[in-house]
LOVEX-729348 format. One line per 3 residues: number of its first residue (from 1); for each residue x, y, z of N, C-alpha, C. Coordinates in Angstrom, 2 decimals. Example, Ala and Ser with C-alpha at 12.3 -4.5 7.8 and 13.67 -1.06 7.14 Angstrom:
1) 13.19/-5.69/7.80/12.30/-4.50/7.80/13.20/-3.30/7.80 | 12.85/-2.25/7.08/13.67/-1.06/7.14/12.90/0.03/7.87
END
This chain:
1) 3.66/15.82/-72.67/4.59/16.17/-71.60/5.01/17.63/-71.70 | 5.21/18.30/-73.33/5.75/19.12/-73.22/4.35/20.82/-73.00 | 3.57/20.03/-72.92/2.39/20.90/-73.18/2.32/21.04/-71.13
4) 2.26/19.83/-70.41/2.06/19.74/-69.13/3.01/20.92/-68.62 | 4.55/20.87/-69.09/5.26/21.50/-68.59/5.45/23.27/-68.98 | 4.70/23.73/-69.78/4.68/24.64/-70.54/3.56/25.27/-69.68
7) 2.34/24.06/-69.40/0.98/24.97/-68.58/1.75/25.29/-67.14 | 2.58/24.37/-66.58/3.25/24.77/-65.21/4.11/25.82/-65.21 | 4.79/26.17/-66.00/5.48/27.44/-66.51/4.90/28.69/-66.17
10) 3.59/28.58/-66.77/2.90/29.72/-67.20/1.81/29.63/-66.10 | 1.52/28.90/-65.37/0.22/29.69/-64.56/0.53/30.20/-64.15 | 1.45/30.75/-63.02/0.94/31.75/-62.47/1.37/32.85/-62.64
13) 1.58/32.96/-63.75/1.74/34.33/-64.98/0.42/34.62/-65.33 | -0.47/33.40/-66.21/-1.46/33.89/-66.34/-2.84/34.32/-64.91 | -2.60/33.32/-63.99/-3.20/33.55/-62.67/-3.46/35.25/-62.23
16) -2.21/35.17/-62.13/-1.73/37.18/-62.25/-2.35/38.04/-63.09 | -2.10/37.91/-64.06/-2.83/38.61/-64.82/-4.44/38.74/-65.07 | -4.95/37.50/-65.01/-6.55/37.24/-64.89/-6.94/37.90/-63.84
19) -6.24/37.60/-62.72/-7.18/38.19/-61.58/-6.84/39.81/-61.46 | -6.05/39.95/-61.77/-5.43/41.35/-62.08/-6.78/42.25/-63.05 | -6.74/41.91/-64.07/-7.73/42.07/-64.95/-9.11/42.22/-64.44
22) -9.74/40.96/-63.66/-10.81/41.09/-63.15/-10.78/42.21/-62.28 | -9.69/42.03/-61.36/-10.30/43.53/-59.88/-10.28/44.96/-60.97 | -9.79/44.69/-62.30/-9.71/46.41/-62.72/-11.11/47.01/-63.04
25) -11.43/45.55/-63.67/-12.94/45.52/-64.08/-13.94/45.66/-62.95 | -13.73/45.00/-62.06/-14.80/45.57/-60.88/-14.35/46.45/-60.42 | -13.34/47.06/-60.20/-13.01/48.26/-59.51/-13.65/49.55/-60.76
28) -13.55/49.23/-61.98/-14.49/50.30/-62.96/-16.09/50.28/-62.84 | -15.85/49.14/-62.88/-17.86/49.15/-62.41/-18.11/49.11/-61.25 | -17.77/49.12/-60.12/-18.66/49.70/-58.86/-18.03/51.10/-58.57
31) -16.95/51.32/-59.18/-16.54/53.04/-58.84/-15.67/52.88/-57.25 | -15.70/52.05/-56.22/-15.83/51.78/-55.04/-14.03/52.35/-54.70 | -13.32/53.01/-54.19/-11.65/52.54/-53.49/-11.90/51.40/-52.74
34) -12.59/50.77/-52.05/-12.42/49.35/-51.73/-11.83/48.18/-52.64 | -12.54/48.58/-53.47/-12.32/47.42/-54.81/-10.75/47.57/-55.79 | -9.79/47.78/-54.77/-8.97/47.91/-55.31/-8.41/46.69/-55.93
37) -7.82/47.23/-57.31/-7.62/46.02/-58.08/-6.31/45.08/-57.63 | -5.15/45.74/-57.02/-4.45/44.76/-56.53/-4.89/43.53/-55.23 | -5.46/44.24/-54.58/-6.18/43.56/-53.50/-7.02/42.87/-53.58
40) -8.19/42.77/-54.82/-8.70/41.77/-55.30/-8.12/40.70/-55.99 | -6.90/41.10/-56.85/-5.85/40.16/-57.28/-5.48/39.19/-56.37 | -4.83/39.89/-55.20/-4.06/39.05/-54.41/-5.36/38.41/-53.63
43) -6.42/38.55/-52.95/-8.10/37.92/-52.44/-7.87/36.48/-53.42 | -8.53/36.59/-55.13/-8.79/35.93/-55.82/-7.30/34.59/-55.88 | -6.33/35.09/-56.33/-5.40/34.22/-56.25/-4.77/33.38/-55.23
46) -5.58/34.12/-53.90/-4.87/33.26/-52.88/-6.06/31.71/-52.65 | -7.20/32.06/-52.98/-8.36/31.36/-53.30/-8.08/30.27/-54.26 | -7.91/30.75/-55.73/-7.39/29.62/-56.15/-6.35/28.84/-56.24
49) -5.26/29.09/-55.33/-4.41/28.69/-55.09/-4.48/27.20/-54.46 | -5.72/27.77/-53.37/-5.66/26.75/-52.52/-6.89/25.57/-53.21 | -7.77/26.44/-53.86/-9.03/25.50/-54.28/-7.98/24.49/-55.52
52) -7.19/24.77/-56.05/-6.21/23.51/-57.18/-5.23/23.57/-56.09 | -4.89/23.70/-55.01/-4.01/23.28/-54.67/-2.28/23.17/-55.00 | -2.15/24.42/-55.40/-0.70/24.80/-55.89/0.02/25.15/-55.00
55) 0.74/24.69/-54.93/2.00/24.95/-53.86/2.90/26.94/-53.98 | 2.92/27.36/-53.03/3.48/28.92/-53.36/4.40/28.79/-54.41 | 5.77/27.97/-54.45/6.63/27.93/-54.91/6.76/27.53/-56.39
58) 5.46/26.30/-56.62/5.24/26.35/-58.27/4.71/27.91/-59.10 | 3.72/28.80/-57.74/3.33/29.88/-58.17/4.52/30.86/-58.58 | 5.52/30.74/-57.84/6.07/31.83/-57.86/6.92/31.58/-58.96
61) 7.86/30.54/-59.09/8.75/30.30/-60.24/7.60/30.87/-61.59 | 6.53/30.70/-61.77/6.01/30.98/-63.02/5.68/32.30/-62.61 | 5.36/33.03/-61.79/4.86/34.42/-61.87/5.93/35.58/-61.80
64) 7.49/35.14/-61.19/8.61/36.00/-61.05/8.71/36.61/-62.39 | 8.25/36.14/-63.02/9.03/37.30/-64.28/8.29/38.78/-64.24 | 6.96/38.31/-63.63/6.19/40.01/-63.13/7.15/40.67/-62.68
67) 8.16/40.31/-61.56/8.48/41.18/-60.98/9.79/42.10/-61.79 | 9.91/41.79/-62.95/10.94/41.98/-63.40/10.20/43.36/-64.18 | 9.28/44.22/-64.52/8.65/44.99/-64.60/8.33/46.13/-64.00
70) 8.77/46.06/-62.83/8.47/46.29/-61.56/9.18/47.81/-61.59 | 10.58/47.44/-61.45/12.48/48.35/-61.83/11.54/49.35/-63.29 | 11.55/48.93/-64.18/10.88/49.99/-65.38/9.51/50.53/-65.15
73) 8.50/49.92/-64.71/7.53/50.84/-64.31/7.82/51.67/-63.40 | 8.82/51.70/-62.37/8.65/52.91/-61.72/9.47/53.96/-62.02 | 10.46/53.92/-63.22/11.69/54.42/-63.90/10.34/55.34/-64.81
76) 9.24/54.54/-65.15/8.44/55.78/-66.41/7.61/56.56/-65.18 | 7.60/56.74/-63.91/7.31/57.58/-63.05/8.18/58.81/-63.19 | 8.99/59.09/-63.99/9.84/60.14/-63.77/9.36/61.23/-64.97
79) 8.04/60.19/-65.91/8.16/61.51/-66.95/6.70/62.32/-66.25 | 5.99/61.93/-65.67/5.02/63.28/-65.34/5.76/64.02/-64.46 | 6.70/63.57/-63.53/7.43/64.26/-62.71/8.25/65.61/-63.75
82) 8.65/65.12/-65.00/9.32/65.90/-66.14/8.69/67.07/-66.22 | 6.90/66.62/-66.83/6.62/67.42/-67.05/6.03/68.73/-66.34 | 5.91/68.65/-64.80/5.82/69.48/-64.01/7.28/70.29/-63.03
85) 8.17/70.22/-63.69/9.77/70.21/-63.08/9.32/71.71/-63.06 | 8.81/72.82/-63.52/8.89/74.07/-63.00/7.89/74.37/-61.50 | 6.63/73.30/-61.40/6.30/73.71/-60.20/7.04/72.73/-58.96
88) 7.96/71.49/-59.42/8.43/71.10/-58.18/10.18/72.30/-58.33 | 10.16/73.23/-58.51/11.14/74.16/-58.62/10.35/75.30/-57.17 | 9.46/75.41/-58.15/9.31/76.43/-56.86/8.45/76.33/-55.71
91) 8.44/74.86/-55.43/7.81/74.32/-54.41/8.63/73.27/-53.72 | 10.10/73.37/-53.94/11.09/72.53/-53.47/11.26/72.34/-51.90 | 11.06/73.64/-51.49/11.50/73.78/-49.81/10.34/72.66/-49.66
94) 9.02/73.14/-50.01/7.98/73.03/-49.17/7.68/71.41/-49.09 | 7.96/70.69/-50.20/7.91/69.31/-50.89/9.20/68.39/-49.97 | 10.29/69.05/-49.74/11.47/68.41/-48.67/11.03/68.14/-47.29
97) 10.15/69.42/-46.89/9.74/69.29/-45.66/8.79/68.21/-45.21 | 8.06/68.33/-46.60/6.33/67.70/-46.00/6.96/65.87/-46.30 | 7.66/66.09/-47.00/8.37/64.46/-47.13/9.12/63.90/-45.74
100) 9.92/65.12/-45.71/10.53/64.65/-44.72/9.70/64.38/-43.03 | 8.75/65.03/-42.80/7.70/65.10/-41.90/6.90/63.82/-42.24 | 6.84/63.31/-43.03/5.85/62.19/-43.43/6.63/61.03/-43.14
103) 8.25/60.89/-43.04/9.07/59.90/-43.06/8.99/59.81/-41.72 | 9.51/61.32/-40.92/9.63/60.91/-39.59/8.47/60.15/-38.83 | 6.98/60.55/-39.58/5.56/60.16/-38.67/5.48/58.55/-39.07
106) 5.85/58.21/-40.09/6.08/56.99/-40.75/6.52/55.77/-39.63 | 8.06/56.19/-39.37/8.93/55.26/-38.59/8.44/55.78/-37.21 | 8.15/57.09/-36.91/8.25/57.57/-35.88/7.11/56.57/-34.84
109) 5.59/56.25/-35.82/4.88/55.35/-35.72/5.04/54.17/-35.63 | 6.08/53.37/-36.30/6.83/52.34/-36.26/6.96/52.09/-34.59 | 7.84/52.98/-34.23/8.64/52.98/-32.87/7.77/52.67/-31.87
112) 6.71/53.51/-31.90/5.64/53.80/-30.97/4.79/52.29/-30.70 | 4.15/52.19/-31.59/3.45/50.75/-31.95/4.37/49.59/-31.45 | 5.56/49.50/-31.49/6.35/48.55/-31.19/6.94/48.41/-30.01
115) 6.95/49.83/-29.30/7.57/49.57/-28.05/6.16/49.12/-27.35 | 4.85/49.73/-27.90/3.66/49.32/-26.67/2.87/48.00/-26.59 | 3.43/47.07/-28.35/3.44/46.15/-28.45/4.51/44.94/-28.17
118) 5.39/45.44/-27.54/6.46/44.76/-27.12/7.28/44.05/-28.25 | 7.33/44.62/-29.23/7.32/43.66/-30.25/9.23/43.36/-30.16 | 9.90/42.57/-30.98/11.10/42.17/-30.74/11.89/43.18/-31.61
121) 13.42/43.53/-31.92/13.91/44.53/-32.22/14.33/44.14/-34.02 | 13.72/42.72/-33.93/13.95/42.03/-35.60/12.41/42.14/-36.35 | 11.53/42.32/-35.60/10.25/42.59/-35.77/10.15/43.65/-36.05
124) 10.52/44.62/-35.19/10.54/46.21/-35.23/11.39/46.60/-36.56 | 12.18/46.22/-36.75/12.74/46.32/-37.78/12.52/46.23/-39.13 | 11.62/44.99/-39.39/11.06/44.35/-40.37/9.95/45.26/-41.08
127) 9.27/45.89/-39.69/8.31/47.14/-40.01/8.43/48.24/-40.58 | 10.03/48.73/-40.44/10.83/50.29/-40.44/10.39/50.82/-41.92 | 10.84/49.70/-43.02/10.23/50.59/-44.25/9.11/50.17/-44.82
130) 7.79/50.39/-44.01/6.40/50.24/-44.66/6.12/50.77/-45.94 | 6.84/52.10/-45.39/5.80/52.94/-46.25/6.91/53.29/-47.82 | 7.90/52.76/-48.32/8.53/52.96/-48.95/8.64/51.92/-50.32
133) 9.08/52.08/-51.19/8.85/51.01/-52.37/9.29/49.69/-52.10 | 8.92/48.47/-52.56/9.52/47.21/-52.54/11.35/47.21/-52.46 | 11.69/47.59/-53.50/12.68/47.65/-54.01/14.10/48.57/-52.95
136) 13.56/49.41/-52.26/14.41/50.03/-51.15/13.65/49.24/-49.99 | 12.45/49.09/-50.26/12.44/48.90/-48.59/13.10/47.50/-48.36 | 13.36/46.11/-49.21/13.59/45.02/-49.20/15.20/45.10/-48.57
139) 15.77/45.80/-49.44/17.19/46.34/-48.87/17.22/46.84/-47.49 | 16.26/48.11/-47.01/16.50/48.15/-45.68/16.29/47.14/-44.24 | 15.56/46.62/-44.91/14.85/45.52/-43.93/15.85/44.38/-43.99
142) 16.55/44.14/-44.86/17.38/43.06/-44.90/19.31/43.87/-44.12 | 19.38/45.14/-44.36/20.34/45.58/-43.54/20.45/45.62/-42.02 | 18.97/45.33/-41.53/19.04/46.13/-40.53/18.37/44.87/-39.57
145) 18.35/43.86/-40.47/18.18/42.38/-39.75/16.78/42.19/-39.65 | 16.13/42.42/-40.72/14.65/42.32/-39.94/13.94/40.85/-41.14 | 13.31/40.75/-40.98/12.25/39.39/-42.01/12.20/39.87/-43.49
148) 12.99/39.90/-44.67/12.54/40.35/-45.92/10.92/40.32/-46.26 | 10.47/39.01/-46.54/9.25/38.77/-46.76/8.67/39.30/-46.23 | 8.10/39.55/-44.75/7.65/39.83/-43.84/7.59/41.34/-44.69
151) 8.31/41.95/-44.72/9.09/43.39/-45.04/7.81/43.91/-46.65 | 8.15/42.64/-47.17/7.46/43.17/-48.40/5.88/43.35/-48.31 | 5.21/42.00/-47.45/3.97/41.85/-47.04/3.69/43.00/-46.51
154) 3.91/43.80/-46.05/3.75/45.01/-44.85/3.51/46.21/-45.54 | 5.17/45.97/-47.00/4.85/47.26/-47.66/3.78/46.75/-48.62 | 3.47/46.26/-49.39/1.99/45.84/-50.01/0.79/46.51/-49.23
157) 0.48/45.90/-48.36/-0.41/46.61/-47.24/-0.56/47.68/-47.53 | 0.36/48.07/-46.66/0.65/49.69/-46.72/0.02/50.29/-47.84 | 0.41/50.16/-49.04/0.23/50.78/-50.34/-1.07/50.31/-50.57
160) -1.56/49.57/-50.46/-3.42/48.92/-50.46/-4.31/49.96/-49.73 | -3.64/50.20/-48.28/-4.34/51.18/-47.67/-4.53/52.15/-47.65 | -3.52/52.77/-48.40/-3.03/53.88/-48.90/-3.65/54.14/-49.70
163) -3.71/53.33/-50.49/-4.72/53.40/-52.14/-5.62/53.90/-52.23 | -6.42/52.83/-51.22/-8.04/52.57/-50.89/-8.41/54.19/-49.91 | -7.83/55.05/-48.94/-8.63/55.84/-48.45/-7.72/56.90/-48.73
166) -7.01/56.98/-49.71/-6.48/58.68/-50.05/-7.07/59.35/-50.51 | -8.62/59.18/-51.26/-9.41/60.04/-51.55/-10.34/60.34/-50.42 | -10.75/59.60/-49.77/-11.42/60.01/-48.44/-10.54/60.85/-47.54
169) -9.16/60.14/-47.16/-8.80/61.21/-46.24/-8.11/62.73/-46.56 | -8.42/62.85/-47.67/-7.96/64.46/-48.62/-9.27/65.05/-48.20 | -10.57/64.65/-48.39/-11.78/64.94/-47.97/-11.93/65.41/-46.66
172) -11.52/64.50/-45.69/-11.87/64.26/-44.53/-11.31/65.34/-43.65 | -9.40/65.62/-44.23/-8.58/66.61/-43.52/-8.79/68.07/-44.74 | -9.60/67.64/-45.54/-10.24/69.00/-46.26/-8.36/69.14/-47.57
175) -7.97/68.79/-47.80/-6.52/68.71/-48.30/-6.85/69.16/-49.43 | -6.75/70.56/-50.23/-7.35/70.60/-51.48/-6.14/70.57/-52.54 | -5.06/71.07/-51.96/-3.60/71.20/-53.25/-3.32/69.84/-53.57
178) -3.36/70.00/-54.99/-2.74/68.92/-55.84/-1.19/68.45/-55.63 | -0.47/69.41/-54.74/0.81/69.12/-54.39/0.89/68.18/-52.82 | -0.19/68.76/-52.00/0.15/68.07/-50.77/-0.14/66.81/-50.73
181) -1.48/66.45/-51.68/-2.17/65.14/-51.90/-0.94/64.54/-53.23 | -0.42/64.83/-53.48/0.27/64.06/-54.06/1.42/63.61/-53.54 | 1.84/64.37/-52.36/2.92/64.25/-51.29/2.33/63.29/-50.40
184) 1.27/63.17/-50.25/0.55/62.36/-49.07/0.94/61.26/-49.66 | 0.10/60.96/-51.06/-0.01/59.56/-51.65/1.56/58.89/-51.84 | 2.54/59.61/-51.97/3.72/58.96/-52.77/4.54/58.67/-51.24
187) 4.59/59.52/-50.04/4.92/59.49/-49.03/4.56/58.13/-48.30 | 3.59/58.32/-48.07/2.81/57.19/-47.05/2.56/55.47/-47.95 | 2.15/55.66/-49.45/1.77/54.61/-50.02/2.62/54.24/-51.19
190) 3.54/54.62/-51.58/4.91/54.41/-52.57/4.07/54.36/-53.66 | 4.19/52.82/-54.90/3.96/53.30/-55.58/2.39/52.96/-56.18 | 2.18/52.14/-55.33/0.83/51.53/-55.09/0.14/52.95/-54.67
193) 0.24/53.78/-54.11/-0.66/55.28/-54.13/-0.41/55.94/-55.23 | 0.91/56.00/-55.59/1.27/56.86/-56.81/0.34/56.62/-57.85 | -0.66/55.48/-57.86/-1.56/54.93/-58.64/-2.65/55.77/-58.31
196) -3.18/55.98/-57.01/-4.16/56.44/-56.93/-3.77/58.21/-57.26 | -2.71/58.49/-56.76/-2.38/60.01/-56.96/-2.56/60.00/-58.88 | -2.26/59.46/-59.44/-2.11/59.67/-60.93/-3.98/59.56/-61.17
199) -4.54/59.48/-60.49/-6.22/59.06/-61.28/-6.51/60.12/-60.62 | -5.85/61.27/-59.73/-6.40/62.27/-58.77/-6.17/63.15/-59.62 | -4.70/63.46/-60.17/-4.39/64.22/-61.40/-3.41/64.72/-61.48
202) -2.74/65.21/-62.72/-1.32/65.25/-63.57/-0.82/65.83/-62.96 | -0.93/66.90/-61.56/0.04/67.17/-60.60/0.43/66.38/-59.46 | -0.79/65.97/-59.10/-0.66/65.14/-58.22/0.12/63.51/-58.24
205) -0.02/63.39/-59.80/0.64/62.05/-59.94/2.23/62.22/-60.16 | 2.64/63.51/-60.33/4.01/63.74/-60.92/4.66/64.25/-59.17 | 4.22/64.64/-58.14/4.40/64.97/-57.06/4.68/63.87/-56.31
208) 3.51/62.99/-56.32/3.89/61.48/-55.60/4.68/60.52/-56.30 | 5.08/60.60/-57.53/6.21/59.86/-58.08/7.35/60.41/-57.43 | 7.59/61.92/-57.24/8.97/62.70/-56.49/8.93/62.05/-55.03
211) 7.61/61.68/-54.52/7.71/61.34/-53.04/8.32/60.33/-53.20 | 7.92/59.04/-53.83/8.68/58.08/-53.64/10.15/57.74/-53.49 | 11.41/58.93/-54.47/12.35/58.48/-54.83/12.53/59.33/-53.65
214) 12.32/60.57/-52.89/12.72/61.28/-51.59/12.89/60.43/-50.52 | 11.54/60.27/-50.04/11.20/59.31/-49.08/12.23/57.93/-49.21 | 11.95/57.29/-49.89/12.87/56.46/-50.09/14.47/56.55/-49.67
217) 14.87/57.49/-50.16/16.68/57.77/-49.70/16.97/58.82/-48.28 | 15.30/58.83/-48.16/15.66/59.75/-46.49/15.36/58.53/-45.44 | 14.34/57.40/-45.60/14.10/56.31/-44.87/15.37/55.78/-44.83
220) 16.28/55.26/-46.13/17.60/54.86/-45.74/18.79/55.75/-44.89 | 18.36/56.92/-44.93/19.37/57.76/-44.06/19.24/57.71/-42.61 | 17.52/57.57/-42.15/17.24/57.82/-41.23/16.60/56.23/-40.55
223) 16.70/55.20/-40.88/16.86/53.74/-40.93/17.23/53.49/-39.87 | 18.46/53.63/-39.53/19.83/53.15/-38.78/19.83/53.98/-37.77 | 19.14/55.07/-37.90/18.69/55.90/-36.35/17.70/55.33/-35.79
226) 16.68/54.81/-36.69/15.58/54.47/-35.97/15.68/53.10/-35.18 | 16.49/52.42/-35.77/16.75/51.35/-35.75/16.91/50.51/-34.07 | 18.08/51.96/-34.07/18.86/51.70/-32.52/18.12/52.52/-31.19
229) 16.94/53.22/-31.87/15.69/52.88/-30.55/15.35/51.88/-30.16 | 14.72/51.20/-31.43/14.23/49.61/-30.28/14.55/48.82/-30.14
END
């Protein structure tokens, strides 16, 4: 009995982690940004979820303690940010702006998409902080009346997509500074890019860690404006 209740405990701790594990491993051997490892995580686990037939809620009671990791991993985002504190010194103006320009295109997109989709003003809402971390955006979305869950699903996304073509579209718009691409990634994809910005390199990963905590407290400023458009 006590072994039954101990394996229910723990799957989907270990679930998490296995499949976690696996996408890192295929994402090293095919080289691919498709193969991103969270996105294969979440592919694989939603699969076996259903092939044993586990209910979300047994999943989640055993896998919540992940999230408790979550608050300190993005707290050790602050030491590459440390160690580049003389070039976000003299690149301060330029780093406020391009954040702040990335927030407005962010929601500003929000708005747009929603008025031509008719979408409802709790819907619209739910959308407002895509592009921002779990952890603020859950809060805004829940101030401002919109679907939490919904809220988090969206920002996941977001940061998947983000992940997956920030090296192509640095390519694509020719983006060669290690500062703007690291503004891109932390801006648009929180911290799920900040992943990809850190494999781009030690400026770039310490730049998009700064995006996140910016972005983040300018989306809450500018939230409640956006809000009362739609």
């Amino acid at each position: 009995m006590n072994n039954v209740m101990l394996c229910s405990a723990t799957i989907g701790f270990v679930i998490s982690l296995v499949t976690y594990g696996f996408g890192v491993w295929l994402h090293d051997k095919t080289k691919l940004d498709i193969m991103n490892p969270l996105l294969i995580s979440i592919a694989l686990t939603i699969v076996i979820l259903l092939a044993c037939k586990v209910d979300y809620k047994s999943y989640n009671d055993s896998a919540k303690y992940l999230s408790y990791l979550l608050t300190p991993a993005t707290v050790c985002l602050a030491i590459p940010l440390y160690k580049q504190m003389a070039l976000l010194k003299k690149n301060f103006r330029a780093i406020l702006i391009g954040v702040l320009a990335g927030c407005l295109t962010s929601m500003g997109s929000v708005l747009v998409m929603s008025k031509l989709f008719r979408l409802s003003h709790a819907d619209y809402v739910t959308l407002l902080p895509k592009s921002i971390t779990t952890a603020i955006g859950m809060g805004v979305s829940e101030e401002l009346g919109g679907v939490v869950t919904i809220s988090v699903a969206v920002i996941i996304v977001t940061g998947i997509i983000g992940n997956v073509i920030a090296v192509g579209m640095s390519k694509l718009l020719n983006i060669k500074s290690p500062i703007a691409r690291g503004l891109m990634c932390g801006t648009s994809a929180h911290a799920i890019g900040t992943a990809k910005a850190m494999q781009m390199g030690e400026i770039e990963g310490a730049m998009s860690s700064l995006a996140i905590v910016v972005s983040g407290l300018m989306t809450v400023i500018l939230a409640s404006f956006f809000a009362m458009l739609g």
